[in-house]
C-alpha positions in Angstrom: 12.5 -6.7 17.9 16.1 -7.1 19.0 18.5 -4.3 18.1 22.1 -6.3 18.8 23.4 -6.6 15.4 23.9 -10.2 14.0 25.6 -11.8 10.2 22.2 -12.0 8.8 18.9 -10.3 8.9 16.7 -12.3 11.3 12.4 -13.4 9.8 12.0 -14.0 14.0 13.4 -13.4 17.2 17.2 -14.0 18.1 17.5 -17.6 18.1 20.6 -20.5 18.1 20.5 -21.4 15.1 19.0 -25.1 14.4 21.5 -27.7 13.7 21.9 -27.5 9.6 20.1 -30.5 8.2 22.5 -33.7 7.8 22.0 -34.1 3.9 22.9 -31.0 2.1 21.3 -29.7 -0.9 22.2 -30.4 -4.2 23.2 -26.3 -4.8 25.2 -26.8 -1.8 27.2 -29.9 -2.8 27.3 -28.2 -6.6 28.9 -25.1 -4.7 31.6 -27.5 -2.1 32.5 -28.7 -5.7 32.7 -25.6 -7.4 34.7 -24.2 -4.3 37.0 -27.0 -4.6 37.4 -27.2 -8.0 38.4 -23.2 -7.9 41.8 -21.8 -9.0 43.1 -20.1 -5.7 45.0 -16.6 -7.3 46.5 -13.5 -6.2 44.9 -10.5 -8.3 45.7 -6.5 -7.4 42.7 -4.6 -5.8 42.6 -2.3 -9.5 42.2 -5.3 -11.3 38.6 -5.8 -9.2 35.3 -4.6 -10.6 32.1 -4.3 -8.4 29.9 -6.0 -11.4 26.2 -6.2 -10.8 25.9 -9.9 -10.4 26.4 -9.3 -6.8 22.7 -9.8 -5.7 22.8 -7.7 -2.5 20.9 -4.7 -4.2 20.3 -3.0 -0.7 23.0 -0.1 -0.8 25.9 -0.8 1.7 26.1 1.9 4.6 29.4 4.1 5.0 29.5 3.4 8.8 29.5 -0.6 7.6 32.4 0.0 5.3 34.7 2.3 7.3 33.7 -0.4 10.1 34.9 -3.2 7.9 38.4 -1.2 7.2 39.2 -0.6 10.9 38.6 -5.0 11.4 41.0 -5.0 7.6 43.2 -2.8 9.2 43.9 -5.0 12.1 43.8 -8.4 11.6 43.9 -8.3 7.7 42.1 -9.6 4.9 40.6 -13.0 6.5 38.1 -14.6 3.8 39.1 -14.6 0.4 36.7 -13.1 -2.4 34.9 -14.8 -4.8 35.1 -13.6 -8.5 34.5 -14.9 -12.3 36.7 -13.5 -15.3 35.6 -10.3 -17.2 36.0 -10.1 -20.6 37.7 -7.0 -20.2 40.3 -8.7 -18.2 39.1 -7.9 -14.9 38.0 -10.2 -12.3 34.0 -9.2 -11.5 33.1 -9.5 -7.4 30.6 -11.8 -6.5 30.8 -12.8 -2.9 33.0 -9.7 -1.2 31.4 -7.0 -2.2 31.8 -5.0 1.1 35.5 -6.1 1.4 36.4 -4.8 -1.7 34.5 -1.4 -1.0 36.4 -1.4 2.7 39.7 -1.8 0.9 38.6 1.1 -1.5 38.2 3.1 1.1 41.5 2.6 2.8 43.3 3.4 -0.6 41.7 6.5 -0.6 42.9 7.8 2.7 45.7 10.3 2.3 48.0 9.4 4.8 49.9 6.0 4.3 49.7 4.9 8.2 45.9 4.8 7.7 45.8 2.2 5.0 48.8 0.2 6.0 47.4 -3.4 6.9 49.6 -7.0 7.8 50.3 -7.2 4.1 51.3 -3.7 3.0 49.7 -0.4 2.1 46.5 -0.4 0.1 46.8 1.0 -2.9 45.9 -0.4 -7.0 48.8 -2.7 -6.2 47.4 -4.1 -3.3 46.8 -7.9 -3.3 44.1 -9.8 -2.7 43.7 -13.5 -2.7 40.4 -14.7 -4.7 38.6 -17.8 -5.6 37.9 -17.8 -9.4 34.8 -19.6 -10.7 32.5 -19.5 -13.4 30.2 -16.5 -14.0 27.0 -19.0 -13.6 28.6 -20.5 -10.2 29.6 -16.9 -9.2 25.8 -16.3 -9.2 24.4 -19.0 -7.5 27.4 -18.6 -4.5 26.7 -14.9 -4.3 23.0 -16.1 -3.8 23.7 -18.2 -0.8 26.5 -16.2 0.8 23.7 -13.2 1.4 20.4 -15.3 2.0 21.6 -18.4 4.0 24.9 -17.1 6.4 25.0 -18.4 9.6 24.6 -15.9 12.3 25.7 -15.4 15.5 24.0 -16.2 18.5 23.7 -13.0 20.6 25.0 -14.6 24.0 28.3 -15.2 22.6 28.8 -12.1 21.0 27.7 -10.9 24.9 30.2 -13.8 26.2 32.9 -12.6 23.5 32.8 -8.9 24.0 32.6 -9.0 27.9 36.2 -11.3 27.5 37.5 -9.0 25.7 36.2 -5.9 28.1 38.1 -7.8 31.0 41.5 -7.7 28.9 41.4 -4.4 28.5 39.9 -3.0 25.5 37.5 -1.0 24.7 34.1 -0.7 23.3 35.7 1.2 20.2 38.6 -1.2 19.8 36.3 -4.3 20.2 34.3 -3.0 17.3 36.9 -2.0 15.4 38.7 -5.6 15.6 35.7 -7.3 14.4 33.9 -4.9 12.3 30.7 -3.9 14.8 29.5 -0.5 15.8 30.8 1.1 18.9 27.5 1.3 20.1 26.2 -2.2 19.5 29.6 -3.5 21.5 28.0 -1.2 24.5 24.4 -2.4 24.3 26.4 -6.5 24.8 28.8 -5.2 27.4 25.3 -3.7 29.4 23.8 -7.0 28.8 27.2 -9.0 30.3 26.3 -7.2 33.8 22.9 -9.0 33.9 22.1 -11.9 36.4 24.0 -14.6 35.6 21.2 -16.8 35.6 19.6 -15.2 32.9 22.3 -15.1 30.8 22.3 -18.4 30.6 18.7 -18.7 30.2 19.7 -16.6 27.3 22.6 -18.7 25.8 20.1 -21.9 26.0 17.4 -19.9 24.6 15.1 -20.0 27.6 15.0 -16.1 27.2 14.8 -14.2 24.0 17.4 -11.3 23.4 14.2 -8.7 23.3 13.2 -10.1 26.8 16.3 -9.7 28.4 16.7 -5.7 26.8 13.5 -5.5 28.9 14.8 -6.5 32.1 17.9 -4.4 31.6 16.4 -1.3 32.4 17.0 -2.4 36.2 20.9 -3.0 37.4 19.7 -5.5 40.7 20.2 -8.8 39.8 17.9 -9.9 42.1 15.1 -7.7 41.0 16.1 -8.7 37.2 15.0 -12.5 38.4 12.1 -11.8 40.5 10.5 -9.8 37.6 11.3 -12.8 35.2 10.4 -15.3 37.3 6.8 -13.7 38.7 5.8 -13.3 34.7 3.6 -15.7 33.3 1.9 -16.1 29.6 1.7 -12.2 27.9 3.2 -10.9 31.1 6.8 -12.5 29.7 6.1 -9.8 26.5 9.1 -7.4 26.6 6.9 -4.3 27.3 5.1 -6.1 30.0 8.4 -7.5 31.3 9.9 -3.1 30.8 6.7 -1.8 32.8 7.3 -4.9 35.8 10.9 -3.4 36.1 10.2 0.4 36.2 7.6 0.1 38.8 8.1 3.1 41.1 10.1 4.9 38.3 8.9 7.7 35.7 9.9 8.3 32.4 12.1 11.4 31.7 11.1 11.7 28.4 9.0 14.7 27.3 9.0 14.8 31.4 7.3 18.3 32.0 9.1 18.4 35.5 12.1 17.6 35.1 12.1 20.1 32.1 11.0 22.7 34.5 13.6 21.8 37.1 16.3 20.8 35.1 18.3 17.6 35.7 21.2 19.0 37.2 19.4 20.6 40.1 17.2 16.6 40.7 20.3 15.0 40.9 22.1 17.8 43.0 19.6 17.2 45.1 19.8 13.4 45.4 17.8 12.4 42.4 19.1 9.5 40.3 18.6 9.3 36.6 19.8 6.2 34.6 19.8 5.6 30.8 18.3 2.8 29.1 21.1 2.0 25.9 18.3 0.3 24.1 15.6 2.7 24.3 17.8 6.2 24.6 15.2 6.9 27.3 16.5 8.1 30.7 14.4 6.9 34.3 14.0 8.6 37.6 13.8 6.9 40.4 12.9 9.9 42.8 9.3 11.2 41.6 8.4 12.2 44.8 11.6 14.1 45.0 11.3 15.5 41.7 7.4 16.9 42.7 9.0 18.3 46.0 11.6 20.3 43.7 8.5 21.4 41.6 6.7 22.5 44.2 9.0 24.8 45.6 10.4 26.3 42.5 6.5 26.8 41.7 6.2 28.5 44.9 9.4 31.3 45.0 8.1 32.2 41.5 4.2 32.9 43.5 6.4 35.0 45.7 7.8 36.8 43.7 4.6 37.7 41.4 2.9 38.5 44.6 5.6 40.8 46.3 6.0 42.6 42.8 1.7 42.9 42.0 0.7 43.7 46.1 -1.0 40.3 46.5 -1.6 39.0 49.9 0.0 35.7 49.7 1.4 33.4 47.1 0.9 29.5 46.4 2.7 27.1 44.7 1.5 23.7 43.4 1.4 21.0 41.1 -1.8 20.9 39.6 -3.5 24.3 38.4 -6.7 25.3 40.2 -10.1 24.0 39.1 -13.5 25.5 39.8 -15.0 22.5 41.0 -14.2 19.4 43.2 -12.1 20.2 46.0 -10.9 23.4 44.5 -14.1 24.7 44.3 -14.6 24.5 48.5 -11.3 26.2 49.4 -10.4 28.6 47.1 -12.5 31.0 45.2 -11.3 32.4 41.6 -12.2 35.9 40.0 -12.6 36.2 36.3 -9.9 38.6 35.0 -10.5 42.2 34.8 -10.6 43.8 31.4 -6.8 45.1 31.0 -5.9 48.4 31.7 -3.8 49.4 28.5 -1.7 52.4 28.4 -2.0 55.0 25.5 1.9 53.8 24.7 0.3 49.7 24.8 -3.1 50.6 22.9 -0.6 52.4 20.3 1.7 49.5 20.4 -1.1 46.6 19.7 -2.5 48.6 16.8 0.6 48.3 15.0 1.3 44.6 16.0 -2.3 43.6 14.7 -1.8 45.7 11.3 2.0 44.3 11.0 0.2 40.8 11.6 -2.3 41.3 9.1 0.5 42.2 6.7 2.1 39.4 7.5 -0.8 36.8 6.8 -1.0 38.4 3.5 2.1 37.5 2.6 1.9 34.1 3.3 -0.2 33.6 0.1 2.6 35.0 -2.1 4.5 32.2 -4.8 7.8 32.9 -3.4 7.1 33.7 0.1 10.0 33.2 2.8 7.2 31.2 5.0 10.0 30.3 7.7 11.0 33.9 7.9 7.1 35.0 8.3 6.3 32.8 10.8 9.2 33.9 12.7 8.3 37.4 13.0 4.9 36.1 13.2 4.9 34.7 16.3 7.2 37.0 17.7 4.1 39.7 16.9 1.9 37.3 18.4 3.7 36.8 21.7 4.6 40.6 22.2 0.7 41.5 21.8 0.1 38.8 24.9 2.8 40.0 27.3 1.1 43.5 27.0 -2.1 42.3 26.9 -1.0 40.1 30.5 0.5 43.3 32.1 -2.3 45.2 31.4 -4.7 42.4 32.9 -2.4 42.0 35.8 -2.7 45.8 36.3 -6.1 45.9 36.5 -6.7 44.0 39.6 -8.1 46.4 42.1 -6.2 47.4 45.6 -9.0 45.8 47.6 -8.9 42.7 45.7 -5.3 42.7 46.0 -5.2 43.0 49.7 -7.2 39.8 50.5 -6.4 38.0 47.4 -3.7 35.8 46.2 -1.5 34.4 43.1 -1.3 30.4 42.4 1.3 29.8 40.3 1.4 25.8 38.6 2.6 23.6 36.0 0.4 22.7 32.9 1.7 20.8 30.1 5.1 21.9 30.6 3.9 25.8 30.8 4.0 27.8 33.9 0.8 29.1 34.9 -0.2 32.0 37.2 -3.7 32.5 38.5 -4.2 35.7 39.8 -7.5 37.3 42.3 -7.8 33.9 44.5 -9.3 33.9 47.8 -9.4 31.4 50.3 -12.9 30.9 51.5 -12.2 30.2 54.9 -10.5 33.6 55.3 -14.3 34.8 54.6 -12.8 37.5 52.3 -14.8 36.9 49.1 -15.5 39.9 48.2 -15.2 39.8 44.2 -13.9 42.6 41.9 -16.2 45.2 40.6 -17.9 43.9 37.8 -18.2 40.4 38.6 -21.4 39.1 39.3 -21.3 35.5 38.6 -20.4 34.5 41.9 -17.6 32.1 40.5 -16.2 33.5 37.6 -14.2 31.5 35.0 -10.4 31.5 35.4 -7.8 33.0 33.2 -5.3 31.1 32.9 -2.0 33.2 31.6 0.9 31.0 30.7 5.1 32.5 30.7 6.1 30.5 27.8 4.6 30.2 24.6 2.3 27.7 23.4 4.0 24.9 21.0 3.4 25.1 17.6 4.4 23.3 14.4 7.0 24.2 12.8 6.8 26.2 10.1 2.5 26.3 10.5 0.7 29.9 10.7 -1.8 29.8 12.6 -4.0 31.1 9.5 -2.9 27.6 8.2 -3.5 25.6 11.9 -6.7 26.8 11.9 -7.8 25.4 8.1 -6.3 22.0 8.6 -7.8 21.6 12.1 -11.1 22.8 10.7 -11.3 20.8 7.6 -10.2 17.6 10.0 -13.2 18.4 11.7 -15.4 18.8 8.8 -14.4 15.6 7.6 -15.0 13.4 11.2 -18.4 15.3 11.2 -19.3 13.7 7.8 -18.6 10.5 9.2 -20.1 11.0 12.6 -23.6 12.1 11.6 -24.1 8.8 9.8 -23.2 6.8 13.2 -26.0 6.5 15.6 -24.1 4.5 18.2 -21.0 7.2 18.1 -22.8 9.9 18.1 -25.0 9.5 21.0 -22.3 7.8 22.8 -20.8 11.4 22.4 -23.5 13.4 23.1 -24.3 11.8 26.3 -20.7 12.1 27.8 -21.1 15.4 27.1 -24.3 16.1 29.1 -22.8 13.8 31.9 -19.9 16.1 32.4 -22.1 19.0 32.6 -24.4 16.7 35.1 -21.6 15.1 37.4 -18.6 17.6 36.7 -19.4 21.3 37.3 -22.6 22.8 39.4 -23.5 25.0 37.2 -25.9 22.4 35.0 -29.3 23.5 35.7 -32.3 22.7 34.3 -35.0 22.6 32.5 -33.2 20.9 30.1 -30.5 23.9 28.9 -28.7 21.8 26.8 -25.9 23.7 24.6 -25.7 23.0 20.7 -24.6 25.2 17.8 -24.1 24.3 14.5 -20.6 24.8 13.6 -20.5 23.4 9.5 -21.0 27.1 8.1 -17.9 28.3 10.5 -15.4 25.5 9.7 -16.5 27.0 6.0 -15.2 30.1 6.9 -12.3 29.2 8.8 -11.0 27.2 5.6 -13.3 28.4 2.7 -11.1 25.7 0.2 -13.2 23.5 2.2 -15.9 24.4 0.9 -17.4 21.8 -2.2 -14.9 18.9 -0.5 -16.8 15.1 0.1 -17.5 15.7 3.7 -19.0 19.6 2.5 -21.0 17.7 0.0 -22.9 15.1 1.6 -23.2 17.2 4.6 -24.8 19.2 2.3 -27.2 16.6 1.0 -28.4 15.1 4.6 -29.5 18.5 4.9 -31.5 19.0 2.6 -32.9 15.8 3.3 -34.1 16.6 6.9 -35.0 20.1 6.1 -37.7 18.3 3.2 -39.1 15.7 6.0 -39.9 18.4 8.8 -43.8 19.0 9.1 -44.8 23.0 8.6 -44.5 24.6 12.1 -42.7 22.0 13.7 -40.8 24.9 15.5 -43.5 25.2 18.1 -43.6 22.4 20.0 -42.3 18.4 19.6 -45.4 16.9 19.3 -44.2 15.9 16.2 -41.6 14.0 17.1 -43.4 11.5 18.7 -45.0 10.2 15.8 -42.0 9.5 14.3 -40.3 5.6 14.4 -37.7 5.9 17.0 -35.0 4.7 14.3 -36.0 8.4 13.0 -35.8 10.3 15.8 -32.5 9.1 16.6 -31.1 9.6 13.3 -32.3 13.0 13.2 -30.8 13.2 16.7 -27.4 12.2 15.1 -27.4 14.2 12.7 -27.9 17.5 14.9 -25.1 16.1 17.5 -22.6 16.0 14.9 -23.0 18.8 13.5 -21.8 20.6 16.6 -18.3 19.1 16.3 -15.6 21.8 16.9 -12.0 20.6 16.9 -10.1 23.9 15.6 -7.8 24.9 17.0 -5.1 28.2 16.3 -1.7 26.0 17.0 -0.4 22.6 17.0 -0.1 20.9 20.5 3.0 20.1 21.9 3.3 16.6 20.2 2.8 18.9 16.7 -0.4 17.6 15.9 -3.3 19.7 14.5 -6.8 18.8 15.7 -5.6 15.8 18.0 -8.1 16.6 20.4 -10.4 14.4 17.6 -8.5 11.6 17.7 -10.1 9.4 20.2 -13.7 9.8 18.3 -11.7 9.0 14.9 -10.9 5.9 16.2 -14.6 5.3 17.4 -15.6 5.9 13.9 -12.8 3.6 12.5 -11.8 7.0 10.9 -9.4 7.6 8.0 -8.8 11.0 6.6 -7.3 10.0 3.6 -10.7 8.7 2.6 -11.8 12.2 3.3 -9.1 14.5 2.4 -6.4 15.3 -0.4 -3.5 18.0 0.2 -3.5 20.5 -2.6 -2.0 23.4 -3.3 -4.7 25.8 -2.0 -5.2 24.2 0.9 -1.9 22.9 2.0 0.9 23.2 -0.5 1.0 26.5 -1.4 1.4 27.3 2.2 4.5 25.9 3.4 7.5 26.9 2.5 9.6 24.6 -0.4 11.5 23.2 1.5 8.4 21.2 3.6 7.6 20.6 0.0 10.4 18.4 -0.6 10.3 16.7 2.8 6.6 15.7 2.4 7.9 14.3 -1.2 10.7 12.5 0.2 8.1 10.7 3.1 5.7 9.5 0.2 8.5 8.3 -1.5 9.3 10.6 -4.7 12.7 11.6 -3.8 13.8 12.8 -7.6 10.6 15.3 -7.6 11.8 16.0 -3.8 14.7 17.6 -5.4 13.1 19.5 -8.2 10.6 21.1 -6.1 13.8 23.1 -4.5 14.6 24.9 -8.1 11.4 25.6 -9.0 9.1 29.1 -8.1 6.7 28.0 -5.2 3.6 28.0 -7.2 4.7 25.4 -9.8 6.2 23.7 -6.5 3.5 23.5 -4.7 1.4 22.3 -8.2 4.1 19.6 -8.3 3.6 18.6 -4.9 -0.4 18.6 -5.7 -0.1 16.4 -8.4 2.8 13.5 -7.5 1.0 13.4 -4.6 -2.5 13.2 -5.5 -3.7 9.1 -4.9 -0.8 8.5 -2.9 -3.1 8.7 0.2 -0.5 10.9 1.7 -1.2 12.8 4.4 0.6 15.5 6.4 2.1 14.0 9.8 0.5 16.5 11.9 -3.2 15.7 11.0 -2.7 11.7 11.5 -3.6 10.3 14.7 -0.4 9.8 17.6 1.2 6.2 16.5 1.3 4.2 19.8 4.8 3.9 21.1 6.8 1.2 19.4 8.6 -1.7 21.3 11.4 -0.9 23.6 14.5 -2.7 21.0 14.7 -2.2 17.5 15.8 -4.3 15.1 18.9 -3.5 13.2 20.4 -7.0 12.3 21.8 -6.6 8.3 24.4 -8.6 7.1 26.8 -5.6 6.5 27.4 -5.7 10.3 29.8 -8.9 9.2 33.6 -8.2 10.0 36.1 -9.4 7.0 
């Protein structure tokens, strides 16, 4: 939906609004002849009460009211308020309601020259000219002022606020004349530089407001057209319209590369990067430059690894090397030697792991400071994997060392270095002592740290992720077509993808229900536990006596059998743990795609309490999970209380909501470029 602001909240896209209808309503001619019939009077801003007959119940923004006093401010007071008699002798508000907030505001600055409008200084004195009807009338006008205003047609605020661009002022004084956002007078001025044409396609309603924000990712006008004009049927949808315009160009958001490189040294080097105002999202228009830049800062870091370990030559690329495919015919990779600890590192590691082990303890504790124990706990973490990495890297024999090389690559955003590579035509292949395999799986050792959720152990990753997975496997052994849709991707990678599938028939499958158990033993008695469980025992009760030794027995069975049996087993071997949260935050995301095979919902599966979620986070991720499911007074309460009754709160208020933490749902896809913000409090007075 569109995001430039408008005088009422739009049920469809940015439209002119149709002529009105030539016979009014009898509530409008009962309100022209209430209006008319209206004593006109000056009243003193004190004597006005903010009663609740106004019916705009949605609460009025501060940015909206100190907007509204800037327009007050400048041009003055231009509609007069609406109000009925109290019977306290005050005059109630029910059309105004944001212009007599605005004026509060202004007599509550300090300093006189910020309240001083045309007519004098706001203050309890201040006066304001009102229409005075009855409190029924009041009612009904209050009614149609909100739900029926007319608003503004997007061009001309685009046609208005480029006018008043080319006299001179700016964004800031354009919104503050007429009561709009600083920001929403930029996104119009960006759209007053697109093609002319399409402007006025826009101003006769040929082109909706959300389809030219699509087309204004590009600045050619020419290009703008061509992309319009070539779009036909759902290729005129703005996403469809965003994606024609960026052709050639790459996002920079969550951009590993750029990250790496930095964006000052892409566009030192020529790169341009342009911002989308609708979107926030930046563009780059150089990828190819952008991998060059990559490449070569990828490559001085090989050097340097190689000149400081004795390696024979460096590499630096894009892609991290794979031991198949292309990979696989010029370049040969070791499998890591076991590190060579010192006494000082083997000492050092002992006292990490015990410090760790302390540390996980504590995280059960009712008042634990989880934020400050994940801190250190990661900290622990990392130190014990930069020993363990020196102690790997010193390992690598001298004759290894004098033939081999270090490939150093980018892999979701971490920096990767692959030690002991040879180059096969070289014909030095000689592996390290000890490995026998021929072609020994990499180790891949990253320089940052992997991402993790905030304020998630990894004793607490690894239960959520686990009883994810339990709960997909209790749904995917009852679904035949899923499940050996699954299983047979699975033996085609090891078919087509790697040489190392042999035969006869070696297929890999291990049971993994009893570990997710043990990884999260509150997992244990849950629905997916249960009837897990049950099918179970079921199977184990319809296999013949020593049908161990051979299959014959299987093909007596109706194939509807076999393959539910087949399903069952397949499922079973589901393993989506995992120790941290990816880089997007979520914990066992990697099931995602087969959740949505399954038409998946873990809510129908799964319930946060306090032993398995609650009462390991920290209070404060208490509240915030609260606020999200809507129970913003317990949201509050949870923050005073010990962390066990907390957590017992959150367990309860919580429990039916369907609530579920953000980091176990499945990635939302992206949502449309604009973004509606239309509200009637974006009115000027």
């Amino acid at each position: 939906m569109s995001n430039i602001e408008s005088k009422a909240p739009a049920t469809a896209k940015a439209t002119r609004p149709a002529k009105s209808a030539t016979k009014k309503s009898v509530v409008a001619e009962n309100i022209d002849a209430a209006l008319a019939k209206a004593v006109r009077k000056t009243v003193t801003l004190g004597r006005l009460e903010l009663d609740g007959l106004n019916v705009r119940k949605k609460k009025t923004s501060q940015a909206s009211i100190e907007g509204l006093a800037a327009s007050i401010r400048a041009v003055g007071l231009l509609q007069n308020l609406i109000v009925f008699e109290m019977e306290n002798g005050q005059f109630g508000v029910a059309a105004g309601e944001r212009r007599t907030l605005a004026l509060r505001w202004l007599m509550g600055r300090e300093d006189d020259a910020d309240k001083t409008t045309l007519d004098g200084i706001v203050n309890a004195d201040y006066p304001v000219d009102v229409l005075i009807v009855s409190k029924e009338m009041a009612r009904i006008i209050s009614l149609t002022e909100n739900s029926q205003r007319e608003q503004m047609h997007p061009a001309d605020q685009v046609f208005a606020f480029r006018e008043m661009s080319a006299e001179g002022r700016t964004p800031a004084q354009i919104g503050a004349l007429l009561g709009f956002s600083t920001r929403h007078v930029q996104k119009c001025l960006r759209l007053a530089t697109m093609a002319p044409v399409l402007l006025n396609a826009l101003a006769e309603d040929a082109i909706s407001l959300d389809q030219l924000q699509a087309l204004s990712v590009i600045d050619d006008h020419r290009r703008q057209c061509d992309v319009w004009n070539n779009a036909f049927g759902w290729k005129k949808e703005p996403r469809h319209l965003r994606d024609a315009a960026l052709e050639g160009e790459v996002s920079a958001k969550n951009n590993s590369q750029l990250a790496f490189v930095g964006r000052e040294t892409y566009e030192a080097a020529g790169g341009s990067f342009r911002l989308d105002l609708f979107t926030d999202e930046g563009f780059l228009s150089e990828p190819a430059l952008l991998e060059r830049l990559v490449r070569e800062k990828l490559h001085a870091l090989a050097q340097t690894v190689a000149a400081d370990e004795g390696w024979s030559w460096a590499e630096g690329r894009i892609a991290t090397l794979k031991t198949w495919g292309e990979d696989a015919e010029l370049y040969r990779i070791h499998a890591d030697p076991l590190p060579d600890f010192t006494d000082e590192e083997q000492a050092e590691i002992a006292r990490l792991e015990a410090r760790l082990a302390e540390l996980d303890a504590k995280f059960e504790a009712e008042d634990a400071n989880t934020e400050a124990l994940m801190t250190e706990s990661d900290k622990g973490e990392a130190e014990i994997e930069r020993i363990t990495e020196r102690a790997t890297a010193r390992a690598w024999s001298q004759a290894v060392r004098r033939t081999g090389g270090v490939v150093v690559s980018l892999c979701d955003g971490e920096v990767v270095i692959q030690r002991g590579v040879s180059l096969r035509a070289s014909g030095s292949e000689t592996p390290p002592e000890g490995d026998d395999n021929g072609d020994g799986a990499a180790t891949f050792r990253t320089t940052a740290l992997e991402t993790k959720e905030k304020g998630l152990s990894a004793a607490l990753t690894t239960c959520l992720s686990a009883e994810r997975t339990l709960a997909v496997m209790g749904a995917l052994v009852q679904n035949q077509t899923v499940a050996l849709a699954l299983h047979t991707h699975s033996m085609a990678l090891k078919v087509f993808s790697s040489r190392y599938a042999s035969s006869l028939l070696k297929t890999d499958l291990t049971p993994k229900r009893s570990e997710l158990i043990t990884k999260s033993p509150v997992a244990e008695g849950s629905r997916a536990d249960r009837q897990l469980g049950e099918l179970h025992a079921q199977w184990e009760a319809k296999l013949p006596q020593d049908w161990q030794n051979d299959f014959s027995w299987l093909l007596t069975w109706d194939q509807t059998e076999v393959l539910a049996l087949l399903t069952y087993c397949v499922g079973l071997s589901l393993d989506g743990v995992q120790c941290w949260a990816t880089q997007d935050g979520k914990v066992g995301g990697e099931l995602t795609p087969l959740e949505h095979a399954l038409d998946f919902n873990l809510r129908d599966w799964w319930q946060p309490t306090k032993a398995n979620y609650f009462g390991r986070i920290s209070k404060e991720q208490m509240s915030d999970a609260l606020v999200d499911a809507g129970k913003v007074a317990q949201a509050a309460s949870v923050l005073k209380m010990k962390k066990g009754d907390a957590a017992q709160l959150a367990e309860d208020e919580l429990a039916g909501t369907e609530w579920v933490p953000e980091c176990l749902l499945p990635a939302r896809p992206e949502a449309d470029a604009a973004d509606d913000i239309a509200h009637p409090d974006n009115v000027a007075a």
